[in-house]
N, C-alpha and C positions, 0 to 999 in steps of 0.2 A: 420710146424715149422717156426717159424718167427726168421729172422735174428735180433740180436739186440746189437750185440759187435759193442759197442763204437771208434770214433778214437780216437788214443793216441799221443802224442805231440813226440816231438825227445827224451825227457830227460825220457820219459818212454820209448821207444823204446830202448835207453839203458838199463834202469835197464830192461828191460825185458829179452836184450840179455844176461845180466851180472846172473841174475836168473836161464836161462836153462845153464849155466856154458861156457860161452864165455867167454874168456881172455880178456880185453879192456884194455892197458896198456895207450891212450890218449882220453880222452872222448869226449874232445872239437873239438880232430881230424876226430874220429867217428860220430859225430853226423853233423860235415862238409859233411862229406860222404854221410849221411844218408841224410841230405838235398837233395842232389846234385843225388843218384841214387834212396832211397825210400826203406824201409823196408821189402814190399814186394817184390820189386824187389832182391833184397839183399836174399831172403828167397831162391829163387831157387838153392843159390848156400851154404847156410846153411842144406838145406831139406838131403842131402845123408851123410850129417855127423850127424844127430840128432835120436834120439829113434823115429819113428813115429808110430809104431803099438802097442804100451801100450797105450793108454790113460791118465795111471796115471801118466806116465815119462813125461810126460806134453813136448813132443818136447826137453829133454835134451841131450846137446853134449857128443856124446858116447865116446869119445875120451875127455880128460883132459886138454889136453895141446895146444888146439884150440885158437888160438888170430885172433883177428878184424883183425891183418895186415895179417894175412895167406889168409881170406876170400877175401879179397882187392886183395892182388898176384893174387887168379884165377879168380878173376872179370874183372882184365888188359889182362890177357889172351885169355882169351873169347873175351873178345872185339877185341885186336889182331889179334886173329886167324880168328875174321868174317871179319875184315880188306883184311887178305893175300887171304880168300875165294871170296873175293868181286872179288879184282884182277884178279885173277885168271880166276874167273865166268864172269869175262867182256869179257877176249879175248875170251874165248872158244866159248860165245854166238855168239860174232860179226864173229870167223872163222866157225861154222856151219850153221848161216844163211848165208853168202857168197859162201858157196859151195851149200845147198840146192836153192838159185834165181839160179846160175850160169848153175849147171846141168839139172836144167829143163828147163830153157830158151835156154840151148844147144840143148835140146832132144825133146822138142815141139815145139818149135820155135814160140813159142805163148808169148807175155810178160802178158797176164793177165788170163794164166792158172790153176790159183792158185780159178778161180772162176769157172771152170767148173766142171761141178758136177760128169761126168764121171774118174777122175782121182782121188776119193775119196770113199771110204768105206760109203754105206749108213745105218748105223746100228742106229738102233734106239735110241731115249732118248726120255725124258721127260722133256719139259720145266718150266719157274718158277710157272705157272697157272697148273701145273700137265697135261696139254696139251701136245699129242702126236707129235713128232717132231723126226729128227734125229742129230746125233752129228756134222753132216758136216753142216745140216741149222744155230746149234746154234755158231760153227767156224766161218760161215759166219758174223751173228751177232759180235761175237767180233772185228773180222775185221773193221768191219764197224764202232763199238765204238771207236776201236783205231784208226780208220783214220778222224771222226768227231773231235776227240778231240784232235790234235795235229793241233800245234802250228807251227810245222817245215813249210818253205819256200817252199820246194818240193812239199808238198801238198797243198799248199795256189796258188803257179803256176801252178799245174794240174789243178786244177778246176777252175784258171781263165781264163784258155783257153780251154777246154776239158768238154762237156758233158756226153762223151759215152767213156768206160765203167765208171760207177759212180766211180771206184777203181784207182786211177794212176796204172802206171804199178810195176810188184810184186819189180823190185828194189826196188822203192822206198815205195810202202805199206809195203814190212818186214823190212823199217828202223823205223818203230814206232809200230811193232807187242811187246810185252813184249815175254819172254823169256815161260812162260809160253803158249802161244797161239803157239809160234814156236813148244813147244814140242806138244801138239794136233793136228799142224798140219802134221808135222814129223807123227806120230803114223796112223794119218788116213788115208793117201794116200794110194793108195792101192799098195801091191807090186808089182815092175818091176825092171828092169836093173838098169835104173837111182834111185831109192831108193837104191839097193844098194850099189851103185857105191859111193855114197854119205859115208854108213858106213865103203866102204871100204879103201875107201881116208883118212879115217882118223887110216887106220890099224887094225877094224875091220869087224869079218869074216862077219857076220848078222846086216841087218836092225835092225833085234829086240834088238842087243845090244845099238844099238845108241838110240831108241827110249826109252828104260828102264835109259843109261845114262841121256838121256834131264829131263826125269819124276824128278831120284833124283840130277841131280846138279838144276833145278825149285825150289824144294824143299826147299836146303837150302839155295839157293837165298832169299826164301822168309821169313824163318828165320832171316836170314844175315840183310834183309832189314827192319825184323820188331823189334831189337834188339832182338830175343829171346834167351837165351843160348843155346849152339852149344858143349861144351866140351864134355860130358856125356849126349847127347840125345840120344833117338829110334829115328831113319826116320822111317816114315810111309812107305817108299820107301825101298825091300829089292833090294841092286845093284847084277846085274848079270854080274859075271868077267869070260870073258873068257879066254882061255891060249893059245890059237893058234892065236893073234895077231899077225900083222907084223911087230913089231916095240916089245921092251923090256918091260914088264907088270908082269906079274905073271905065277909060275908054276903053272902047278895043283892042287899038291900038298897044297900052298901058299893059291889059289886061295879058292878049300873048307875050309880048314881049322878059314878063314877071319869072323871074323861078318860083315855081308851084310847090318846091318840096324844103323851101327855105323861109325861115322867123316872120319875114316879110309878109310872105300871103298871109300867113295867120292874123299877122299884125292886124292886114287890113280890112279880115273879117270881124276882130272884134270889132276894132275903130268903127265901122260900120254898122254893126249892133249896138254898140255904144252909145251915138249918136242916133238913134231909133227911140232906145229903152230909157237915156239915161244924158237927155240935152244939156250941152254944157258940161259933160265931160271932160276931165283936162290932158285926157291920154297924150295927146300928141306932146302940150306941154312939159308933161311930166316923161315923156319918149326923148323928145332932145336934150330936157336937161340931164338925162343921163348918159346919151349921146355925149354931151358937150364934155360930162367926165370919164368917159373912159377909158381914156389914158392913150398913149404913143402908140402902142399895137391895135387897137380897134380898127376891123376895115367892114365898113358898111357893105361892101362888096360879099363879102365873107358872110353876109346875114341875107344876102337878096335883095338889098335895097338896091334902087337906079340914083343915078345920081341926083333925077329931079324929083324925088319920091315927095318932098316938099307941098310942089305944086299938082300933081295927081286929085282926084278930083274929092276923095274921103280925106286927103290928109290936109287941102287948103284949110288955113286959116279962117275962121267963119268971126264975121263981124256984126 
């Protein structure tokens, strides 16, 4: 079947929205908008209010009393909220790579341990030639891409003085690793003491929860970064919350109860890093007042939270 829907100008892009039963009380102001973010972009956030499994409903708003400015409200939000995630997502990255260089360079005493292949899980993969390889050879690979390509002074001074080993030392190769390569490499090391001394420094009980955290805050880092909507998504990532932290998180009860693959869990890992790394934090503060604006269609429901997510036990109020 051959694709063959034409594009349409802004002034149809209105009447089309005003067709499936969209309020547009300023046209000139909407179709500013529509410039400025794009139709389809604007669609993801019209998509859970509209008929979509009739065909013949042709995409019309289920709801009557839907206006341009209600869809605008959660489109500031969204932005908003990837804004306060970025935040967030920065410290947390920069305080768990500083404990993983730190504790192994304490417990190896090696600075460029991070290349040897005995403190890594050899399990198989398959590279982009469908070529048999393992996942620590194709780590190494990334490594190596993110230390060619960076621009920083630290690795322009390693290899002007320094042949051997090709790598500066892990200080400074994990300050141009992406957050992502941190979490593969977090995940492959094989377990020991210092792995989880590292989860436990930051108040939990298992390596494996740290290493399921990095997967999904990667995640919506990478979301965050590609502007994708964040309010109402599935993670690919389900998060694993445990209840015997040592530090204030979640009962058990709280804990199952949660959806695992919605804004929430995440929320509440950072909230909980936050709070570690970074006392006096104002996430939560700066959580509700964007909550408190945005707008007639926001449904907390929609993002995973519970109705008492308030008083849960990372997000009370601390006096």
């Amino acid at each position: 079947m051959n694709y063959n829907k034409q594009p349409i100008s802004l002034e149809e892009q209105i009447s089309r929205l005003q067709s499936k039963g969209l309020i547009i009380d300023d046209e000139e102001q909407a179709k500013e908008y529509l410039g400025n973010i794009g139709y389809y972009r604007l669609r993801a956030y019209t998509y859970p209010f509209q008929e979509n499994e009739d065909s013949e409903a042709d995409h019309r708003f289920i709801r009557k009393d839907i206006r341009f400015s209600d869809l605008m409200d959660l489109y500031r939000f969204d932005r908003r909220l990837r804004l306060l995630l970025f935040n967030a997502i920065e410290k947390a990255e920069v305080a768990i790579r500083t404990r993983i260089v730190q504790a192994y360079a304490d417990t190896t005493k090696d600075s460029h341990w991070f290349i040897r292949s005995s403190y890594f899980n050899q399990e198989p993969a398959t590279d982009k030639t469908g070529g048999s390889t393992t996942k620590y050879a194709l780590l190494q690979q990334e490594i190596s891409k993110a230390v060619d390509k960076s621009k920083e002074d630290c690795i322009k001074h390693y290899r002007s003085k320094y042949d051997t080993p090709v790598f500066p030392p892990s200080w400074t190769t994990f300050e141009v690793l992406s957050l992502g390569t941190l979490s593969r490499l977090y995940s492959l090391v094989l377990e020991s003491p210092t792995k989880t001394k590292i989860a436990k420094d930051l108040g939990l009980p298992k390596a494996l929860f740290l290493e399921n955290w990095l997967r999904a805050i990667t995640e919506c880092r990478n979301y965050c970064a590609h502007h994708v909507r964040i309010w109402n998504k599935r993670f690919l990532t389900n998060v694993l919350l445990p209840y015997n932290t040592t530090r204030p998180f979640l009962s058990k009860t709280a804990a199952r109860q949660l959806r695992t693959n919605k804004i929430f869990a995440v929320l509440c890992c950072l909230k909980y890093i936050s709070d570690l790394i970074s006392p006096g934090s104002h996430i939560r503060e700066h959580l509700i007042e964007l909550i408190n604006g945005g707008g007639r269609l926001l449904n907390l429901k929609d993002m995973g939270f519970p109705p008492d997510w308030r008083t849960l036990d990372v997000w009370k109020e601390r006096k």
